[in-house]
C-alpha positions in Angstrom: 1.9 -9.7 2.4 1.5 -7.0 -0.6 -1.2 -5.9 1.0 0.5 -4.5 4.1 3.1 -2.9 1.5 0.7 -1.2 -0.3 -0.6 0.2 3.0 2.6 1.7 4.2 3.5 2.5 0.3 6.4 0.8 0.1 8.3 -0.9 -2.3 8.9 -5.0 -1.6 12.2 -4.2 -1.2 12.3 -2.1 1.6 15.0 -2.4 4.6 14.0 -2.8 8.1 14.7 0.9 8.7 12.6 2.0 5.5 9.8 0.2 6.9 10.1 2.2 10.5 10.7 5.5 9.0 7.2 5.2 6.8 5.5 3.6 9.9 5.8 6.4 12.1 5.4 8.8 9.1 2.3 7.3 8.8 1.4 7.0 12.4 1.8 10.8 12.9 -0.5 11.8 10.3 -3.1 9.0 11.3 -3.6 9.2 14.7 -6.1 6.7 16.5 -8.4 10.2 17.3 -8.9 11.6 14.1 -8.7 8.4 11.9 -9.3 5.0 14.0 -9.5 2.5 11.1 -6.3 3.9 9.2 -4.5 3.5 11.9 -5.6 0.1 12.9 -4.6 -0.9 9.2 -1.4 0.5 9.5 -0.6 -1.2 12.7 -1.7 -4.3 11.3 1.1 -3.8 8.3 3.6 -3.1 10.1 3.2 -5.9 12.4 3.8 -8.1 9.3 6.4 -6.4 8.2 8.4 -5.4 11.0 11.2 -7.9 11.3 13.3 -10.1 8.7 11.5 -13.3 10.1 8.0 -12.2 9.9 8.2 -10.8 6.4 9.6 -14.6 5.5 7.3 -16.5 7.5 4.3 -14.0 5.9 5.1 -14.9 2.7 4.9 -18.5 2.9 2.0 -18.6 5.0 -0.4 -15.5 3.7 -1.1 -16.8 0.2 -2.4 -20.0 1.8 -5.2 -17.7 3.8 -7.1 -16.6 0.6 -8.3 -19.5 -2.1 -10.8 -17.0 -3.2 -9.5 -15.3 -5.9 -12.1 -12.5 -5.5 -11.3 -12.2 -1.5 -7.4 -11.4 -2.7 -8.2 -9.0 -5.0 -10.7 -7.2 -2.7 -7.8 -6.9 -0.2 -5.3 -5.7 -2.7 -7.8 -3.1 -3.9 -8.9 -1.9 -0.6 -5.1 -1.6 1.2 -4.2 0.7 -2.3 -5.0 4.4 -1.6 -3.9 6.3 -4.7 -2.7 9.6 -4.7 -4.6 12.6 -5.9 -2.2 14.5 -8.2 -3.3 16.8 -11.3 -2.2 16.0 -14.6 0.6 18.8 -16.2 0.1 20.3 -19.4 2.2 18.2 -21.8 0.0 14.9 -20.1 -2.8 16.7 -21.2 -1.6 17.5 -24.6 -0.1 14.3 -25.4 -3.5 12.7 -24.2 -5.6 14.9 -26.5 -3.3 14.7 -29.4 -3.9 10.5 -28.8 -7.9 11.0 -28.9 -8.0 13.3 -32.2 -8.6 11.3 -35.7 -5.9 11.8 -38.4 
């Protein structure tokens, strides 16, 4: 279940129409030509997540899928694609700053 709202990059408390609006977002920008498995993943979330009851009935049945602790966190890891972003100067300072001896 966190899986598929790590995939669309949503938070777990996301309305119906949230959940719509990022699917086709995402649908647009992965198109089954250019990106085949993306967009199979993404289908696959929002299939869980699409209605009210299947968002209730996945999170009483998905945690009972995976005993293997290992197998869950494989999942998890692999539906969570972070963002590139560069870091600004004052993260840069303050991270220096951290590193130097006093």
């Amino acid at each position: 279940m966190l899986t598929a709202y790590l995939i669309l990059g949503l938070p777990l408390t996301a309305s119906d129409r949230q959940i719509r609006k990022r699917y086709l977002e995402l649908v647009r920008r992965y198109t089954p030509e250019k990106e085949p498995c993306r967009f199979q993943e993404i289908s696959e979330a929002f299939e869980q997540l699409k209605n009210v009851r299947a968002r209730v009935g996945n999170r009483i049945l998905v945690p009972l899928e995976c005993k293997d602790s290992e197998q869950a966190l494989t999942r998890l890891a692999h539906a969570s694609r972070p963002a590139r972003r560069r870091a600004g100067l004052g993260e840069l300072l303050a991270h220096i700053s951290a590193e130097t001896p006093r």
